[in-house]
Structure formats: structure tokens, C-alpha cells
mmCIF file of the N, C-alpha and C atoms, coordinates in Angstrom:
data_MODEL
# 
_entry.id   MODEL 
# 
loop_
_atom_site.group_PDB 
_atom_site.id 
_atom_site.type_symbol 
_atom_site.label_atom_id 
_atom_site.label_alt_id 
_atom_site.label_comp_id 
_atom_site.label_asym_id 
_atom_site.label_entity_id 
_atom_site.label_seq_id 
_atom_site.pdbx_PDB_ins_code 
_atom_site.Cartn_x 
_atom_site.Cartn_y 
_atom_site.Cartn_z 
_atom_site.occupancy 
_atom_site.B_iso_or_equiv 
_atom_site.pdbx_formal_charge 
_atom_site.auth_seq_id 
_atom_site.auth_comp_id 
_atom_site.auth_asym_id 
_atom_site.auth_atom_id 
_atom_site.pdbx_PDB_model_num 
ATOM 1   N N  . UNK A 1 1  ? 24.508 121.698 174.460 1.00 0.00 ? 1  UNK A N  1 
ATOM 2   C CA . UNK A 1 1  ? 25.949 121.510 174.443 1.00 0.00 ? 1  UNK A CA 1 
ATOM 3   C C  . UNK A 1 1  ? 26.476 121.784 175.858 1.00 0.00 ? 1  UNK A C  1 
ATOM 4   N N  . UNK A 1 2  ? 27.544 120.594 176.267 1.00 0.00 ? 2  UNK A N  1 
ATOM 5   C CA . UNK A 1 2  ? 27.694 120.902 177.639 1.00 0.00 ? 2  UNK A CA 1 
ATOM 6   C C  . UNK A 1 2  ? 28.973 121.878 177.573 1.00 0.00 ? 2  UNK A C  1 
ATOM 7   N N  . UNK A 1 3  ? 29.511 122.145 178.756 1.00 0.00 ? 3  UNK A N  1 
ATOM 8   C CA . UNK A 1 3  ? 30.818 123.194 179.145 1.00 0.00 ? 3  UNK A CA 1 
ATOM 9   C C  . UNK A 1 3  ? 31.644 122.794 178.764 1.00 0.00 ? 3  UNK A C  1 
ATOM 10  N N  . UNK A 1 4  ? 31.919 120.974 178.841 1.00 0.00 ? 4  UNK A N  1 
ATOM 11  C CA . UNK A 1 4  ? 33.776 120.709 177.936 1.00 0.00 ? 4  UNK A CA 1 
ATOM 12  C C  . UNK A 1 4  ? 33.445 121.068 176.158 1.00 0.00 ? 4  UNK A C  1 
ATOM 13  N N  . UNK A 1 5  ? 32.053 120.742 176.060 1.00 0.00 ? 5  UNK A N  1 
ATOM 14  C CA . UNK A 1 5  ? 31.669 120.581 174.240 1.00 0.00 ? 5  UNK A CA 1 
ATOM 15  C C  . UNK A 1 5  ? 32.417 122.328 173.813 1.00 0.00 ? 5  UNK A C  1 
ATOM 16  N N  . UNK A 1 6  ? 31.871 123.083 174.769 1.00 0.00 ? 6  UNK A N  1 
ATOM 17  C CA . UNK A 1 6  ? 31.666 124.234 174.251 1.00 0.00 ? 6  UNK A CA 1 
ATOM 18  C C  . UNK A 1 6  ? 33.133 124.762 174.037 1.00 0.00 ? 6  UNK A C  1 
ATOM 19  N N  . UNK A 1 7  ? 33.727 124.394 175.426 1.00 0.00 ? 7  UNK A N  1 
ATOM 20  C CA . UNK A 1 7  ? 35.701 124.550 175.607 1.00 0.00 ? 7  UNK A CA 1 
ATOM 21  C C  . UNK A 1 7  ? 36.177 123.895 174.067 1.00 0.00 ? 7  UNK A C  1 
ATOM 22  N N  . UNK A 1 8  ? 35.748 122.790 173.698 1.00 0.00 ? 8  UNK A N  1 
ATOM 23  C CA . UNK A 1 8  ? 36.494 122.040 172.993 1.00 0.00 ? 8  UNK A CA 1 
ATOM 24  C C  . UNK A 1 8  ? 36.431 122.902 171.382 1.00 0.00 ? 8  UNK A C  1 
ATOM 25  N N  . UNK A 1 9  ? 34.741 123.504 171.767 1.00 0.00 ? 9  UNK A N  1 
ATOM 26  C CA . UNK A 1 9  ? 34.701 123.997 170.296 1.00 0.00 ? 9  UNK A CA 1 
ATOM 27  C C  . UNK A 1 9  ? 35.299 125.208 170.308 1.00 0.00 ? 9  UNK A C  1 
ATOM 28  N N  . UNK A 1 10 ? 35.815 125.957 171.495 1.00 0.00 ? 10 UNK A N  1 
ATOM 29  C CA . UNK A 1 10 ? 36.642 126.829 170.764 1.00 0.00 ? 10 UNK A CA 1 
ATOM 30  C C  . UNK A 1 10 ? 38.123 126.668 170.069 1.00 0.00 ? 10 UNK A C  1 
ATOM 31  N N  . UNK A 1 11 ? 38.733 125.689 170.881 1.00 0.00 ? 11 UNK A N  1 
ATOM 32  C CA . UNK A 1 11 ? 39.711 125.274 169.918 1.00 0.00 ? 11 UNK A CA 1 
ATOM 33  C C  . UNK A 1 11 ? 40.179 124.644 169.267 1.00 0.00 ? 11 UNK A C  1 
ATOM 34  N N  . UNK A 1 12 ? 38.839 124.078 168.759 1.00 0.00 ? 12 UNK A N  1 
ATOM 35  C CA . UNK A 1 12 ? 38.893 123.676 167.277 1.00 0.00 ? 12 UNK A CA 1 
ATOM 36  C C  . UNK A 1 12 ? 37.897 124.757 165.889 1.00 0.00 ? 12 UNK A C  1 
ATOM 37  N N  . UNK A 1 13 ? 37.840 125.928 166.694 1.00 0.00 ? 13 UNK A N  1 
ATOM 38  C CA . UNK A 1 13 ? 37.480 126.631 165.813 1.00 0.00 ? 13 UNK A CA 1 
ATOM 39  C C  . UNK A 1 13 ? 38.650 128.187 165.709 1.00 0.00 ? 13 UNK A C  1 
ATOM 40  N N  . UNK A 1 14 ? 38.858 127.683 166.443 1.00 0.00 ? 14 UNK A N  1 
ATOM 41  C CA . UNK A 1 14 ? 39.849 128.925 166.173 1.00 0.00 ? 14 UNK A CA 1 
ATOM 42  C C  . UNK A 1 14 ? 41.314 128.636 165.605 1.00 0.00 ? 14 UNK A C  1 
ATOM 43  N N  . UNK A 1 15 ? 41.694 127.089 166.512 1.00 0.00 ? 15 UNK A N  1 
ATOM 44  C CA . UNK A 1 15 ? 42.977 127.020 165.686 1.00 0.00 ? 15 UNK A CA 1 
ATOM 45  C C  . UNK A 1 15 ? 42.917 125.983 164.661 1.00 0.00 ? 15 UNK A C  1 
ATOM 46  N N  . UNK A 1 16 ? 41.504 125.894 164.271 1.00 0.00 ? 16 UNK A N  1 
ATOM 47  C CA . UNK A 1 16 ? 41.200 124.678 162.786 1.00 0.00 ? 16 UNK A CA 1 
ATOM 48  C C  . UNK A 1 16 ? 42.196 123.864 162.908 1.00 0.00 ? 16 UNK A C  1 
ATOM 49  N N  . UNK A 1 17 ? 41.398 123.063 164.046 1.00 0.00 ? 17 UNK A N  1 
ATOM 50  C CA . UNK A 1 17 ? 41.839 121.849 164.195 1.00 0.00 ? 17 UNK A CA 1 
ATOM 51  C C  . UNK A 1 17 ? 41.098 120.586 164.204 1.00 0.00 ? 17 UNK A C  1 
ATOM 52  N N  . UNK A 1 18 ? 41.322 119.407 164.121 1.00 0.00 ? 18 UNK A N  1 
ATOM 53  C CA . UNK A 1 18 ? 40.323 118.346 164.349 1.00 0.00 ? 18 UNK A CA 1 
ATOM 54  C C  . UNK A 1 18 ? 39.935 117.914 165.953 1.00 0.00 ? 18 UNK A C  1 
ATOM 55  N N  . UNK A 1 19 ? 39.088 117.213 166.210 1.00 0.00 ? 19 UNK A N  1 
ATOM 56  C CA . UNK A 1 19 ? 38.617 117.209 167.724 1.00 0.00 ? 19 UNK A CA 1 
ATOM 57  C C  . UNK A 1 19 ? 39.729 116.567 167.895 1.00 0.00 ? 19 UNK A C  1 
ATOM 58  N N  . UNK A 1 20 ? 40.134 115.323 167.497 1.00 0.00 ? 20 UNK A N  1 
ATOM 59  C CA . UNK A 1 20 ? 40.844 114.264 168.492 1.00 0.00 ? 20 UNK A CA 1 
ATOM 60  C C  . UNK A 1 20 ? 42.669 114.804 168.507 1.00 0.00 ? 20 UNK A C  1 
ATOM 61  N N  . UNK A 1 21 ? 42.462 116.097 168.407 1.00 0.00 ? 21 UNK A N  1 
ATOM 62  C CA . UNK A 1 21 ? 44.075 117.139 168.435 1.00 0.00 ? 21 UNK A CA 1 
ATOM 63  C C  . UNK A 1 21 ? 43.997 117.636 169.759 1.00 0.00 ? 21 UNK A C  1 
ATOM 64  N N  . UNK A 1 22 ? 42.660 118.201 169.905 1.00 0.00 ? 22 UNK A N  1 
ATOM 65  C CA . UNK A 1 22 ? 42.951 118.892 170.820 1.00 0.00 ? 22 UNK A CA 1 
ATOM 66  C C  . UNK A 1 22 ? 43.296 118.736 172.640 1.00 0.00 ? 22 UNK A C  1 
ATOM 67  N N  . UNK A 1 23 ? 42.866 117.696 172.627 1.00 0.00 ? 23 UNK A N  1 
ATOM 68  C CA . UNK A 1 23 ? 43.033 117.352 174.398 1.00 0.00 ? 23 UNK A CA 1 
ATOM 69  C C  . UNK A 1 23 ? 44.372 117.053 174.849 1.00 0.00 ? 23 UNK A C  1 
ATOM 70  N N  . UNK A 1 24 ? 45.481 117.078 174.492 1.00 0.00 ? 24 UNK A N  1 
ATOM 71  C CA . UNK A 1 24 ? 46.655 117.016 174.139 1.00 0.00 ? 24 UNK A CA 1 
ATOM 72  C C  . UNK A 1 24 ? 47.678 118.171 173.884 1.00 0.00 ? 24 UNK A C  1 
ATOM 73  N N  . UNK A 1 25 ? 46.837 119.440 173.451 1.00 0.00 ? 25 UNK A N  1 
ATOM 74  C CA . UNK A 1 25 ? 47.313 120.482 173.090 1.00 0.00 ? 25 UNK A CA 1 
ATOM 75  C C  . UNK A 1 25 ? 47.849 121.772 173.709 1.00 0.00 ? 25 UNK A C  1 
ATOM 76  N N  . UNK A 1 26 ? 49.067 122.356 173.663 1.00 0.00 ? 26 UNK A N  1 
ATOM 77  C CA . UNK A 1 26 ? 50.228 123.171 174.552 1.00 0.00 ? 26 UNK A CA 1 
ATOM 78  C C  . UNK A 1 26 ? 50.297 123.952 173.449 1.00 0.00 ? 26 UNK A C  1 
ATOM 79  N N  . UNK A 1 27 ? 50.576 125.393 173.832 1.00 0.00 ? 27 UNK A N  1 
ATOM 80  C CA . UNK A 1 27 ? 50.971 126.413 173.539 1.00 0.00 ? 27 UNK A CA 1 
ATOM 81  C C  . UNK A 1 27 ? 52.240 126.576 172.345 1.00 0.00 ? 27 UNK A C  1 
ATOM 82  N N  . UNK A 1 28 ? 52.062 126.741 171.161 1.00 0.00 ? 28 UNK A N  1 
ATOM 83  C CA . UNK A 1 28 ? 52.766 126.285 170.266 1.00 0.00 ? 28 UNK A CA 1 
ATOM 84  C C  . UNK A 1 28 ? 53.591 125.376 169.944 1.00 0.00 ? 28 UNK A C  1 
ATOM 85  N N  . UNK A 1 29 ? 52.362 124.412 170.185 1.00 0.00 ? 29 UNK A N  1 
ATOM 86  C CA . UNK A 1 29 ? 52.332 122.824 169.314 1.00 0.00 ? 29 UNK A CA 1 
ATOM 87  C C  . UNK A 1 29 ? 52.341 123.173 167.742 1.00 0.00 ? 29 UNK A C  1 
ATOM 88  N N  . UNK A 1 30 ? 51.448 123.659 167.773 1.00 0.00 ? 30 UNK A N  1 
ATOM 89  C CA . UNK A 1 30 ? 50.991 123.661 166.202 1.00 0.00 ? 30 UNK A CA 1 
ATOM 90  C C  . UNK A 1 30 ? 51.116 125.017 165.979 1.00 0.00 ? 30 UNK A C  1 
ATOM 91  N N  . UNK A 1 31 ? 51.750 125.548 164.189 1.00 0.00 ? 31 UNK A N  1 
ATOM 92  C CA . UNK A 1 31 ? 51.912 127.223 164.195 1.00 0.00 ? 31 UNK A CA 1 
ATOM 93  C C  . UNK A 1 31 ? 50.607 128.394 164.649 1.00 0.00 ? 31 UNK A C  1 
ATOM 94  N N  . UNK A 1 32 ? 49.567 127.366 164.266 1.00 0.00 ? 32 UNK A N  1 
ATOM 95  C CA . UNK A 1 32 ? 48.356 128.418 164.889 1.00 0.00 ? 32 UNK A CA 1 
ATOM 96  C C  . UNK A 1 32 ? 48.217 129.230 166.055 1.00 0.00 ? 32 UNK A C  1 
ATOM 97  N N  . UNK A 1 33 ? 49.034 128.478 167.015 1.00 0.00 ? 33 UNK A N  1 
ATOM 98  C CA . UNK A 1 33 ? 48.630 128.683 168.621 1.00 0.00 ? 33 UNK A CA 1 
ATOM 99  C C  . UNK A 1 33 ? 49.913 129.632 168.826 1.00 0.00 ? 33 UNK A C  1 
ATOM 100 N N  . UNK A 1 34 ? 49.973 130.671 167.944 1.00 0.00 ? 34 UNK A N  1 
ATOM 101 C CA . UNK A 1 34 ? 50.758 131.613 168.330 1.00 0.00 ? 34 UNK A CA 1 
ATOM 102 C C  . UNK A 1 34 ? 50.950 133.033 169.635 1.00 0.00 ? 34 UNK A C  1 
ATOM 103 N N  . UNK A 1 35 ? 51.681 133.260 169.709 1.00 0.00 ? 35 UNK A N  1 
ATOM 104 C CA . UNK A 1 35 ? 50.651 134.902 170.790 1.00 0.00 ? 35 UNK A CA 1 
ATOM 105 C C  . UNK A 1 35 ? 49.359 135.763 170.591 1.00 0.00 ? 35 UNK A C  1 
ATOM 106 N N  . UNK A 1 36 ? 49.006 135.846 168.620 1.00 0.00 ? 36 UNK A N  1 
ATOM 107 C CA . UNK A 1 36 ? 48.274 136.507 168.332 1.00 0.00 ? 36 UNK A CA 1 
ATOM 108 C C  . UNK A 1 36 ? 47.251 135.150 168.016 1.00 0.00 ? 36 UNK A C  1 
ATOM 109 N N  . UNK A 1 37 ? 47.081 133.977 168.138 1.00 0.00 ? 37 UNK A N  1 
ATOM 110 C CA . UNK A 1 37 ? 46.261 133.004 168.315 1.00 0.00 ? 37 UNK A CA 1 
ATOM 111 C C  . UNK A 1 37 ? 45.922 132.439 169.435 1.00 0.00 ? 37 UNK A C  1 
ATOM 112 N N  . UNK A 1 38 ? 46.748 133.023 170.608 1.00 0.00 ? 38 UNK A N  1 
ATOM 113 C CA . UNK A 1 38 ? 46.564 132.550 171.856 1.00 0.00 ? 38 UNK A CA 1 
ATOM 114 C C  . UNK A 1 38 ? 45.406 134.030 172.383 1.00 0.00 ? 38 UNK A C  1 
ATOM 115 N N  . UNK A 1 39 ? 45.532 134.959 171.790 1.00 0.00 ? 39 UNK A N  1 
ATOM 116 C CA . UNK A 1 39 ? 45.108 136.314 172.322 1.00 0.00 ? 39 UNK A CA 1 
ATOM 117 C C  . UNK A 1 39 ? 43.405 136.270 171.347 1.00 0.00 ? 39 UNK A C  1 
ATOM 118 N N  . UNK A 1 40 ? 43.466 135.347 170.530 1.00 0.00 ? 40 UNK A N  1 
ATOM 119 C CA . UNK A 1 40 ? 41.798 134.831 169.143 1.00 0.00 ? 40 UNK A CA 1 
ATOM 120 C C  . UNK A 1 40 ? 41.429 133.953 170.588 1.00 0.00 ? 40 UNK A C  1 
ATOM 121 N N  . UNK A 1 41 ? 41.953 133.032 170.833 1.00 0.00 ? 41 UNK A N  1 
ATOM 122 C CA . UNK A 1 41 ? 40.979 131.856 171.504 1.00 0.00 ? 41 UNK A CA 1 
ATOM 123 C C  . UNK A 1 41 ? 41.052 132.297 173.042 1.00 0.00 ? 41 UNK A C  1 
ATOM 124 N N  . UNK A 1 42 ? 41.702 133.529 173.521 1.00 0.00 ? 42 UNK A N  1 
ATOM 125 C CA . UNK A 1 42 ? 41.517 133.712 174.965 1.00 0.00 ? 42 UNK A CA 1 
ATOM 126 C C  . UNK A 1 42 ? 39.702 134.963 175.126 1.00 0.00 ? 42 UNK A C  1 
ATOM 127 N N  . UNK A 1 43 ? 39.652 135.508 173.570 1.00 0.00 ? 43 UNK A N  1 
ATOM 128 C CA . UNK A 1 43 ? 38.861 136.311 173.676 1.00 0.00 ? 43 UNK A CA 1 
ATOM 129 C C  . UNK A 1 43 ? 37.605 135.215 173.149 1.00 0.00 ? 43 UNK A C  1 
ATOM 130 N N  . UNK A 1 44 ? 37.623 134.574 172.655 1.00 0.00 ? 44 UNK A N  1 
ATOM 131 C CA . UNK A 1 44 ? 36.613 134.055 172.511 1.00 0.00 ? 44 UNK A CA 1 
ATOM 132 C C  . UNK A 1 44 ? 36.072 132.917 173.133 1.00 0.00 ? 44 UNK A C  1 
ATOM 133 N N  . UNK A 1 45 ? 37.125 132.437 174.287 1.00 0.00 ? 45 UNK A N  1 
ATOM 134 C CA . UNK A 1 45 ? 36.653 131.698 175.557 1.00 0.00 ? 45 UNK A CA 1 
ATOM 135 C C  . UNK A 1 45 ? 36.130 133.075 176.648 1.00 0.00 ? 45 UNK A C  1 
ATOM 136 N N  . UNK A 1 46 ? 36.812 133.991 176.254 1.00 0.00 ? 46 UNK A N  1 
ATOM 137 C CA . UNK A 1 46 ? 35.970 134.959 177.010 1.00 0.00 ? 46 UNK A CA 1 
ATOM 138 C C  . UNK A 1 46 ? 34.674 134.871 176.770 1.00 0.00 ? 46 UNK A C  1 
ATOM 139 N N  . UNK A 1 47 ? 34.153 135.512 175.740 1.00 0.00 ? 47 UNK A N  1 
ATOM 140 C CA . UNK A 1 47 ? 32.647 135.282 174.757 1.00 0.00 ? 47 UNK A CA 1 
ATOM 141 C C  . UNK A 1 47 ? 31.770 134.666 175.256 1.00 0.00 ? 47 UNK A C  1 
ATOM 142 N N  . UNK A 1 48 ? 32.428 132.994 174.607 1.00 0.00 ? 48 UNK A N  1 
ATOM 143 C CA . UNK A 1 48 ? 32.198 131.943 174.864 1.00 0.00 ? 48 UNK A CA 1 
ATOM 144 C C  . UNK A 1 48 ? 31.067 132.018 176.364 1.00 0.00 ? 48 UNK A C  1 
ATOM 145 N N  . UNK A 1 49 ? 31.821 132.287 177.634 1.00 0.00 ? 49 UNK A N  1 
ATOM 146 C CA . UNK A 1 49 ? 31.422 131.864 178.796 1.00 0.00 ? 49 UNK A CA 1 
ATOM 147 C C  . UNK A 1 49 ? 31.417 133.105 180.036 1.00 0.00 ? 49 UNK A C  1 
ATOM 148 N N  . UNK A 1 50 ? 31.174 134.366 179.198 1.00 0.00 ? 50 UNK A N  1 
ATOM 149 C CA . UNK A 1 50 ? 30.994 135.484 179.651 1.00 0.00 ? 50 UNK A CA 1 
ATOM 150 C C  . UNK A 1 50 ? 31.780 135.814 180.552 1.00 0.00 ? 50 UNK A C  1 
ATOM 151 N N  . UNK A 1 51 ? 32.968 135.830 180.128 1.00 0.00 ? 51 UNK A N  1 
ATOM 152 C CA . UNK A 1 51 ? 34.425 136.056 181.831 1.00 0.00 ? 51 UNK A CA 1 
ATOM 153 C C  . UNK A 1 51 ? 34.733 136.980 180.811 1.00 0.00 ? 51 UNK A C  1 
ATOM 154 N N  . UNK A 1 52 ? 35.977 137.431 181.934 1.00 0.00 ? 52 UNK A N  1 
ATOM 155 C CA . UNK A 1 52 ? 37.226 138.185 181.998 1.00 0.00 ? 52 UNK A CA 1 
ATOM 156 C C  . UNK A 1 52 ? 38.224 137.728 182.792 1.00 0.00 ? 52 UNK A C  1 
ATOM 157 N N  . UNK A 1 53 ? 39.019 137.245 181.653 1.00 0.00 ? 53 UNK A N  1 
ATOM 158 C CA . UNK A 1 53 ? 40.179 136.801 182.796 1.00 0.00 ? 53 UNK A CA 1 
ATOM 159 C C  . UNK A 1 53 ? 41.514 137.408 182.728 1.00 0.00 ? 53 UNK A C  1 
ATOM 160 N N  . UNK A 1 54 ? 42.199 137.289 183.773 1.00 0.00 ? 54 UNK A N  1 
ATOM 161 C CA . UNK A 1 54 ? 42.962 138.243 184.764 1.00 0.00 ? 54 UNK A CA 1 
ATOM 162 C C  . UNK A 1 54 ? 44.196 137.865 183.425 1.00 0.00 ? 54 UNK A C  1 
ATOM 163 N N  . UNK A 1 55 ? 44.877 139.219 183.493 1.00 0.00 ? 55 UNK A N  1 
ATOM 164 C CA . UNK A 1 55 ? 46.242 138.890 182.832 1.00 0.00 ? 55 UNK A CA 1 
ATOM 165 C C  . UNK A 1 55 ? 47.450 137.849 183.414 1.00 0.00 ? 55 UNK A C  1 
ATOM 166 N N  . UNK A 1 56 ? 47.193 138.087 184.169 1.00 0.00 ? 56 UNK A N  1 
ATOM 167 C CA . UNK A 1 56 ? 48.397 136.295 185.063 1.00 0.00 ? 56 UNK A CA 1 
ATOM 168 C C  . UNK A 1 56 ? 48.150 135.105 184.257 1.00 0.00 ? 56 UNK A C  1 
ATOM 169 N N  . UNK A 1 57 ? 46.661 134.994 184.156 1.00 0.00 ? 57 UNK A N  1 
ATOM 170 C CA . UNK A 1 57 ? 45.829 133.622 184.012 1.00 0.00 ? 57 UNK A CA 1 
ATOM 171 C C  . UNK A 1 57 ? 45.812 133.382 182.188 1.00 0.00 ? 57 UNK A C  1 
ATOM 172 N N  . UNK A 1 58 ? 45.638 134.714 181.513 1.00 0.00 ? 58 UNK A N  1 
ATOM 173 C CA . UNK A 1 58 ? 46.524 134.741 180.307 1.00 0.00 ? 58 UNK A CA 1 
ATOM 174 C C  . UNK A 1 58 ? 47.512 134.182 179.970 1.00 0.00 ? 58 UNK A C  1 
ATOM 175 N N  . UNK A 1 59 ? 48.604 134.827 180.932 1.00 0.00 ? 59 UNK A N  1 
ATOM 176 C CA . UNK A 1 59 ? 50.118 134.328 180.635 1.00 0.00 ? 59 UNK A CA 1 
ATOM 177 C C  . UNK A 1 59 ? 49.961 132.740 181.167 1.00 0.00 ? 59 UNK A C  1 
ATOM 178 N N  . UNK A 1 60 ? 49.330 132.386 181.951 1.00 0.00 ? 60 UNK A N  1 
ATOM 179 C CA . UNK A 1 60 ? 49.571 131.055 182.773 1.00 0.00 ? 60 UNK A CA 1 
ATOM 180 C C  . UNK A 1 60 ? 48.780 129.703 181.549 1.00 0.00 ? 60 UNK A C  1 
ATOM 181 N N  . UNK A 1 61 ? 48.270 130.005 180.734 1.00 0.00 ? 61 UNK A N  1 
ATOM 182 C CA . UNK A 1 61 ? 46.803 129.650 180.192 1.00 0.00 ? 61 UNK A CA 1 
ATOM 183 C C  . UNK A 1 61 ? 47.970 129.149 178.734 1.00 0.00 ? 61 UNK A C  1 
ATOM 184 N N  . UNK A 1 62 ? 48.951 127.739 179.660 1.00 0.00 ? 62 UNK A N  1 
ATOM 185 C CA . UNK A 1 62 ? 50.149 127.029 178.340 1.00 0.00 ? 62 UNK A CA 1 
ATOM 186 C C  . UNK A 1 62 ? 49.428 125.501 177.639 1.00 0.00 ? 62 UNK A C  1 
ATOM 187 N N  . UNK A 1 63 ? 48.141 125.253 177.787 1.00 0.00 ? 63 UNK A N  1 
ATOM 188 C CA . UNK A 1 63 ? 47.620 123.904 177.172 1.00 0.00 ? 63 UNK A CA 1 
ATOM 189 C C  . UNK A 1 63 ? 46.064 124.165 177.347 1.00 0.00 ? 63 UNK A C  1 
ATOM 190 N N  . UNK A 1 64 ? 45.417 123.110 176.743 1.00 0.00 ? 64 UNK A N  1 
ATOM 191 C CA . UNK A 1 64 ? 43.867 122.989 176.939 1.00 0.00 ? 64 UNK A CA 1 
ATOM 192 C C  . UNK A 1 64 ? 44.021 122.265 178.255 1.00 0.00 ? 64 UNK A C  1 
ATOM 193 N N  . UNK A 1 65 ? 44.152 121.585 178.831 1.00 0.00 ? 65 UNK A N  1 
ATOM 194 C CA . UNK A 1 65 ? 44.007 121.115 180.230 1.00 0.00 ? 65 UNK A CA 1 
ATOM 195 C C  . UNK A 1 65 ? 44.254 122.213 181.108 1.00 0.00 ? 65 UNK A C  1 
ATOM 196 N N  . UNK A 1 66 ? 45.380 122.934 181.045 1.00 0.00 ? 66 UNK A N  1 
ATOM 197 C CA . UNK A 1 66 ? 45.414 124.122 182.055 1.00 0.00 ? 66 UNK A CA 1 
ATOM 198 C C  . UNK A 1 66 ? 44.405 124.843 181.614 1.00 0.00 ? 66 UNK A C  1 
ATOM 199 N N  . UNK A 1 67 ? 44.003 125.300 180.668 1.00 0.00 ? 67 UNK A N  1 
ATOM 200 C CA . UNK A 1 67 ? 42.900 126.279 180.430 1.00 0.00 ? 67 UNK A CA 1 
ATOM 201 C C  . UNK A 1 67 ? 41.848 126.101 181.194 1.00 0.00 ? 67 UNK A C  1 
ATOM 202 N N  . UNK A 1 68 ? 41.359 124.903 181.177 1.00 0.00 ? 68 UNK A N  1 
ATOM 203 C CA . UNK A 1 68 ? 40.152 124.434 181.891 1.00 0.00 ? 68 UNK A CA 1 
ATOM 204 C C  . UNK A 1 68 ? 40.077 124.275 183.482 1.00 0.00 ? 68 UNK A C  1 
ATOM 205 N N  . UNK A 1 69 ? 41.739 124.306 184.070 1.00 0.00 ? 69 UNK A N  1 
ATOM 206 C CA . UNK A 1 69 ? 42.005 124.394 185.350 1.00 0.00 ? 69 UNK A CA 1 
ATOM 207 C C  . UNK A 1 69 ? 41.568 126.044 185.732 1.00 0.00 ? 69 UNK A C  1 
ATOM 208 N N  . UNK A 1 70 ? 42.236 126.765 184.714 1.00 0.00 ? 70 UNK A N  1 
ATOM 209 C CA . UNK A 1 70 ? 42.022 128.237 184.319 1.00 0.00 ? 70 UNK A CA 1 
ATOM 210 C C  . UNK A 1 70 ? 40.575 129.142 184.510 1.00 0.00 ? 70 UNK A C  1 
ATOM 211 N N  . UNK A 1 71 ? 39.887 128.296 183.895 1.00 0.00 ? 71 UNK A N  1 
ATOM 212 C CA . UNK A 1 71 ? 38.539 129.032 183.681 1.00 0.00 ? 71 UNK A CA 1 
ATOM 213 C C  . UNK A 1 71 ? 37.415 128.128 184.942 1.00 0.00 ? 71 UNK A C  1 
ATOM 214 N N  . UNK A 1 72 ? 37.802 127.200 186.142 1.00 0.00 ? 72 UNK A N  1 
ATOM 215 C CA . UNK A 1 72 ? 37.091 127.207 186.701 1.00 0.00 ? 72 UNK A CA 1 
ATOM 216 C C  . UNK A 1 72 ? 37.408 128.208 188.032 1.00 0.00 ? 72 UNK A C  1 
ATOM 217 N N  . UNK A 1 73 ? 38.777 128.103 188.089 1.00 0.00 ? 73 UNK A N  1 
ATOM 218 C CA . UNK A 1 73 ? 38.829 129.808 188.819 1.00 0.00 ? 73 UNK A CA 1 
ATOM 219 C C  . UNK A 1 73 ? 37.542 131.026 188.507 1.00 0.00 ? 73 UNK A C  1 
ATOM 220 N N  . UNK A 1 74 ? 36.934 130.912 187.138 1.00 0.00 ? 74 UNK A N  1 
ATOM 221 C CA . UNK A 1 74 ? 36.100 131.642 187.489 1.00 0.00 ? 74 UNK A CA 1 
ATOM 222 C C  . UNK A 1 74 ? 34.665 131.538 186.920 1.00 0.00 ? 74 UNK A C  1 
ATOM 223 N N  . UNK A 1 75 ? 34.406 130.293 187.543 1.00 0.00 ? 75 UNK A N  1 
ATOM 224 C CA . UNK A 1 75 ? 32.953 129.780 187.514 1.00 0.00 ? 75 UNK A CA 1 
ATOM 225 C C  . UNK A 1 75 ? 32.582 129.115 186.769 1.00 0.00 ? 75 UNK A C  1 
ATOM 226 N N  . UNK A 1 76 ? 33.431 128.574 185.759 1.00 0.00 ? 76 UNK A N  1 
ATOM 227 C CA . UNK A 1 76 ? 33.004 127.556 184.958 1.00 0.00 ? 76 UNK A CA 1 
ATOM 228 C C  . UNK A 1 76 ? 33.623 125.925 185.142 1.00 0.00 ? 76 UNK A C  1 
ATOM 229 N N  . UNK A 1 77 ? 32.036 125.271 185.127 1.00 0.00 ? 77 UNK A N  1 
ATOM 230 C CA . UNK A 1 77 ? 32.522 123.861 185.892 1.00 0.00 ? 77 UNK A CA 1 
ATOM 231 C C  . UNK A 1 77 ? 32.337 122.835 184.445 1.00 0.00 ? 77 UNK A C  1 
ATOM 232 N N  . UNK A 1 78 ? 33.267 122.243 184.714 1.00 0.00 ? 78 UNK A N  1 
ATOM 233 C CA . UNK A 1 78 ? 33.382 121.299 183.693 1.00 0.00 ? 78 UNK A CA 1 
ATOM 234 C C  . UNK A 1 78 ? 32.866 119.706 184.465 1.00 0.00 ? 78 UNK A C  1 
ATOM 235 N N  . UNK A 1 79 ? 32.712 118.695 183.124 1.00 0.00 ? 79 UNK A N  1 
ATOM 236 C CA . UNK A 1 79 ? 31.737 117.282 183.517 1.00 0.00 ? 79 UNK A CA 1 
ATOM 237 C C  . UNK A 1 79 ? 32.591 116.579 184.170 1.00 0.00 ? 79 UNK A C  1 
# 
């Protein structure tokens, strides 16, 4: 599984969603992606890809496209 597969599967596993939702998806779009659902899929992109990321990058971290702008700040390269 490559690095976007793995991005993608976290949020569609956390905010049970279907794939073709997510590439499109902003920070309470849908009721899932709440503060306490944004704080499920920030820890488990942590997990996911063995980071820690900075509280700024938390607050900054408003769609799946920024996320992925997000997490190559710290070493993860996408296809």
C-alpha cells in the first residue's frame, strides 16, 4: 500500500466514509469531522506514519489536500 492509499485509508476509516468522498473533503463537511473527530484522525495519521505533529499544523490541518501538504512537512512523500 502506497502513502496516498494509506492517507486515504485513514479517512475513510475514521470518518466512515466512502473513497470517492474523500478527496474533496474540509473540516466539517460532514458531522463526523468534528474537533473530537478531527483530534481521532490527527492521532491516527500520527500512528499511521510515525509523526508528531506540531500544534499549529493541527489547527492548520482544514481539508485532506492540506493535510497532505501538512504531513510532508514532515517526511512523508506522497505519489
Amino acid at each position: 500500500m502506497d502513502t496516498l492509499e494509506r492517507y486515504k485509508k485513514v479517512f475513510i476509516e475514521i470518518f466512515e466514509i466512502e473513497e470517492n468522498s474523500v478527496e474533496d473533503l474540509k473540516y466539517q463537511d460532514i458531522p463526523q469531522w468534528d474537533s473530537l473527530g478531527h483530534m481521532s484522525m490527527v492521532g491516527a495519521l500520527e500512528d499511521e506514519f510515525d509523526i508528531m505533529l506540531e500544534m499549529d499544523d493541527i489547527i492548520d490541518f482544514s481539508s485532506y489536500k492540506k493535510g497532505m501538504e501538512t504531513l510532508t512537512k514532515y517526511g512523508v512523500k506522497f505519489p
